[in-house]
C-alpha positions as CSV (number, residue, x, y, z in Angstrom):
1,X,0.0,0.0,0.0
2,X,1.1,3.7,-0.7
3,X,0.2,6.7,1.1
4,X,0.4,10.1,-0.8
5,X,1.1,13.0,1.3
6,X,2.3,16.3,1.2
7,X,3.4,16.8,5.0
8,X,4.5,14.9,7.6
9,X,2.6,12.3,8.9
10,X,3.0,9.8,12.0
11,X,2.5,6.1,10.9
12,X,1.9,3.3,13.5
13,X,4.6,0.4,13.4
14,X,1.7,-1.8,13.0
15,X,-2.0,-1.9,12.3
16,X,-4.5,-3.7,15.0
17,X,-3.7,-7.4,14.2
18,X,-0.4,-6.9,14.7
19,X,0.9,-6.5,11.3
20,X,3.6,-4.2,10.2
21,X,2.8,-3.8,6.5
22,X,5.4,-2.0,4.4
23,X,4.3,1.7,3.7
24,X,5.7,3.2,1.2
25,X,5.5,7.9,1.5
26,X,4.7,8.6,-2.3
27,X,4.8,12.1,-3.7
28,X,3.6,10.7,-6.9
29,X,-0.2,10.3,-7.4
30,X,-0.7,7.0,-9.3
31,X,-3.6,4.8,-9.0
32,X,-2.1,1.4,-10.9
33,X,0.2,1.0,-8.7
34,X,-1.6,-0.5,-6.1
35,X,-4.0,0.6,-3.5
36,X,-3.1,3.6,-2.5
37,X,-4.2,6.4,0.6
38,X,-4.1,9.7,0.2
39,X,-3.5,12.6,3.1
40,X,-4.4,15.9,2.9
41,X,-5.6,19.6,4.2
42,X,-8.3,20.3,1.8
43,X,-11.8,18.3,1.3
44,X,-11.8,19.6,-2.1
45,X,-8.9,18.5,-3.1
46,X,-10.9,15.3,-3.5
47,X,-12.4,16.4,-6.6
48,X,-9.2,16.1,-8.3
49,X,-7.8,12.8,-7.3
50,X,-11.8,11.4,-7.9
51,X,-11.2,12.5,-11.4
52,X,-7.9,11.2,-12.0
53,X,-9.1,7.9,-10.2
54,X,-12.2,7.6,-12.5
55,X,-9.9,7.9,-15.3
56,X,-7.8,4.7,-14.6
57,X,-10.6,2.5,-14.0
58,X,-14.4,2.7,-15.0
59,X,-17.8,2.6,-13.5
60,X,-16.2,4.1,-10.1
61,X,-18.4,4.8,-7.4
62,X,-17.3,7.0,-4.0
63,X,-18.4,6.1,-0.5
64,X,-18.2,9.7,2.0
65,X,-18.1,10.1,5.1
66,X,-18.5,13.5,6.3
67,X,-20.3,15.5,8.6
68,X,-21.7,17.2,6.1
69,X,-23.1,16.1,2.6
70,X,-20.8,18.9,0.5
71,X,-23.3,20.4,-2.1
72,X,-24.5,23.8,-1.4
73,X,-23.1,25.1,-4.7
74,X,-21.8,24.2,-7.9
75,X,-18.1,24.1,-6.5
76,X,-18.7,21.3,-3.7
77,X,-17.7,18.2,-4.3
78,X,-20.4,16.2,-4.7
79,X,-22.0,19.0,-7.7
80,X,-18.4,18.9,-9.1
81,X,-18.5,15.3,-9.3
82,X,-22.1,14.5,-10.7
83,X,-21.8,17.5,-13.2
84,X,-18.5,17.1,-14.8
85,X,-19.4,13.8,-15.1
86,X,-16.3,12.3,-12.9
87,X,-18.8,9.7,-11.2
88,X,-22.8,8.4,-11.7
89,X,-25.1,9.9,-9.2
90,X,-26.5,6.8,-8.5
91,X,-22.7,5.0,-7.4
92,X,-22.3,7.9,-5.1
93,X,-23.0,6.8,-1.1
94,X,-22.7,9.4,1.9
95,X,-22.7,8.4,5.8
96,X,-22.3,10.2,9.0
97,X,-24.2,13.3,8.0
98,X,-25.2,15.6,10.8
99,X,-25.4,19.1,9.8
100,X,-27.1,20.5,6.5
101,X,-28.7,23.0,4.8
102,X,-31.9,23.1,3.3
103,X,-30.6,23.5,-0.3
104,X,-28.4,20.6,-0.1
105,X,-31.2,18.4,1.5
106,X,-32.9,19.2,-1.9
107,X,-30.0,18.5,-3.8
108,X,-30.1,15.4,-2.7
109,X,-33.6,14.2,-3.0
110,X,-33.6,15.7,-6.3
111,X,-30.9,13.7,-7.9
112,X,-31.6,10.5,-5.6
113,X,-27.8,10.2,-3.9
114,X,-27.9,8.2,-1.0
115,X,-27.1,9.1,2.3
116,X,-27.2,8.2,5.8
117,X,-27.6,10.4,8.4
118,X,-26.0,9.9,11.9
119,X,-29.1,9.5,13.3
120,X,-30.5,6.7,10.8
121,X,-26.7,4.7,12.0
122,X,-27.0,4.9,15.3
123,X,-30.9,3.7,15.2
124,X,-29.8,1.0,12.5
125,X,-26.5,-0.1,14.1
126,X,-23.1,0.7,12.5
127,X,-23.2,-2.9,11.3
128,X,-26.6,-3.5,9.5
129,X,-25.2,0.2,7.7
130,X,-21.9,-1.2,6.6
131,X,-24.0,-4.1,4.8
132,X,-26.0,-1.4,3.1
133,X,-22.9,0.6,1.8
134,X,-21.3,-2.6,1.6
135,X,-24.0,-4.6,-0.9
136,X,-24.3,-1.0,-3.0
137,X,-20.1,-0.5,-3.3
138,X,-20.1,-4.3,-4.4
139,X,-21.9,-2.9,-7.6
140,X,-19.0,-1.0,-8.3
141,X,-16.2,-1.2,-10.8
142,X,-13.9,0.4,-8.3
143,X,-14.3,1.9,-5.2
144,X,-12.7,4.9,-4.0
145,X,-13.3,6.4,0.0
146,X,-13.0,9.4,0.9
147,X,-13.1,10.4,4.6
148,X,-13.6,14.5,6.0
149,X,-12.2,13.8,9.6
150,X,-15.3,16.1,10.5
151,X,-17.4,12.8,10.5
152,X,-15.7,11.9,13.6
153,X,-17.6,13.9,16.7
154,X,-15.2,16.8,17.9
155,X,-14.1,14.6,21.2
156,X,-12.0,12.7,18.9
157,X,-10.7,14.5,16.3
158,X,-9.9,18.6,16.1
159,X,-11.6,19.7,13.1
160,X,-12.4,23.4,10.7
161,X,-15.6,22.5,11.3
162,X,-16.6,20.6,14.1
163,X,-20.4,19.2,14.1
164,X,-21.1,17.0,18.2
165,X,-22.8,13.6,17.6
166,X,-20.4,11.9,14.9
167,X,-18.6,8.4,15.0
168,X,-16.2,7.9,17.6
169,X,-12.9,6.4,16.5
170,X,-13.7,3.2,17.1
171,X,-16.6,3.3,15.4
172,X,-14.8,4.9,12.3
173,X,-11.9,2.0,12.1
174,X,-14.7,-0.6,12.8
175,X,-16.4,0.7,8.9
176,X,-12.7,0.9,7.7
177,X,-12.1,-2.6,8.4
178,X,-15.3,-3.5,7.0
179,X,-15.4,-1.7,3.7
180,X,-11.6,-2.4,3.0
181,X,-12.4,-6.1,2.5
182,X,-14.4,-5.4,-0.9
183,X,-12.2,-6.6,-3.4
184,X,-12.7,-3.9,-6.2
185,X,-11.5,-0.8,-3.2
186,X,-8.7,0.7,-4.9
187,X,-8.0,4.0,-3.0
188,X,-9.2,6.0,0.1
189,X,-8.0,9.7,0.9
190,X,-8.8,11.4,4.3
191,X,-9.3,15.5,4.2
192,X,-9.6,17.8,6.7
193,X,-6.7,16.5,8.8
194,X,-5.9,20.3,10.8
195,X,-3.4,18.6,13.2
196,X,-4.4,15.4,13.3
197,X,-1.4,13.9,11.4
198,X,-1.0,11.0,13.8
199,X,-4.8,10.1,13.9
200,X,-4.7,10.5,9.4
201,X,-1.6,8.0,10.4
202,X,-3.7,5.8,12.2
203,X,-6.7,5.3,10.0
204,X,-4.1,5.4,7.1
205,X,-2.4,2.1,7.9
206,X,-5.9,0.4,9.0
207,X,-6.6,0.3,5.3
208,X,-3.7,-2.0,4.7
C-alpha cells in the first residue's frame, strides 16, 4: 500500500492485528500502482484525485463520510462530481451526515444520492449500515473512499468544522475494516486532517 502525502505524517509500526505492513510515502499520485491512501488539508482536493481515479478504472463509485453532505453550490464536491461527469449519481453513497442546509437536502432528494444520516446509523447499528454501503459499493467497478475527519464527533478529532454527535474512533476503524475487505477498493484519501497527522496515520495504515 502507498500513502500520498504532502506533509508529515506519523504512521503506526503496526495496524491492529499486529501486522507491520510496508508503507511506502509517495509524492507521486498513481492509482495502478496498487491501493493507494491519500492525506491531505483540503476536502476539495478530493475532486481532483476522484477525477484522475475515475480515469484509470471505470464505472467508479465514491463512499463519503463526512459530517456534512458537501453540495451547497456548484463548486462542492459532490456537484463537481455529478456535473463534470467524474462519477454516476446513482454510485455515489454518503454516511455520517449531521449538519445540512436546506438546499443541499434538496439536492439530494432531487438527484436520488444516497445518504445516511448519523441518526439513521445509530438507530440501524453501524453494522446493518456497513451491509448497506457494503452490498451497493459491491456494484461498483472500483471503489474509492473518501473520509472528511469532521465525521468523527469533535471529542476525537480537532476539526475546521466541528459538528457534536459523529462516530467515535472506534466506530470509524470498525467501517474501515469492514469496507476495506471489498475486493474492487482501490484507493481511500482522508481530508480535513488540521493537526491530526498522527490520527490521518492511524486510519491510514488500518486500510492495509
Amino acid at each position: 500500500m502507498r500513502i500520498f502525502t504532502e506533509k508529515e505524517v506519523t504512521l503506526p509500526e503496526c495496524d491492529e492485528q499486529g501486522f507491520s505492513p510496508f508503507i511506502e510515502v509517495s509524492k507521486i499520485l498513481d492509482f495502478n500502482s496498487g491501493k493507494i491512501v491519500i492525506i491531505g488539508d483540503n476536502h476539495k482536493e478530493s475532486i481532483k484525485n476522484i477525477a484522475q481515479f475515475s480515469k484509470t478504472f471505470r464505472n467508479c463509485g465514491l463512499i463519503m463520510l463526512d459530517a456534512h453532505p458537501d453540495c451547497k453550490d456548484a463548486s462542492d464536491i459532490i456537484p463537481s462530481l455529478v456535473d463534470q461527469d467524474i462519477i454516476d449519481k446513482n454510485n455515489i453513497l454518503i454516511a455520517g451526515i449531521r449538519s445540512w442546509k436546506k438546499q443541499e437536502l434538496e439536492y439530494l432528494k432531487n438527484n436520488r444520492i444516497k445518504h445516511y444520516t448519523m441518526r439513521e446509523i445509530a438507530v440501524n447499528g453501524l453494522h446493518e449500515t456497513s451491509e448497506t454501503l457494503m452490498t451497493v459499493a459491491r456494484t461498483f467497478g472500483a471503489l474509492y473512499i473518501s473520509i472528511d475527519l469532521d465525521v468523527l464527533d469533535p471529542a476525537f478529532a480537532n476539526t475546521s468544522a466541528p459538528e457534536p454527535g459523529g462516530f467515535t474512533t472506534r466506530e470509524l476503524i470498525t467501517l474501515i475494516h469492514r469496507l476495506k475487505r471489498l475486493v474492487n477498493f482501490k484507493a481511500a484519501d482522508i481530508m480535513e486532517t488540521q493537526k491530526e497527522d498522527k490520527l490521518a496515520g492511524k486510519l491510514a495504515i488500518e486500510f492495509y
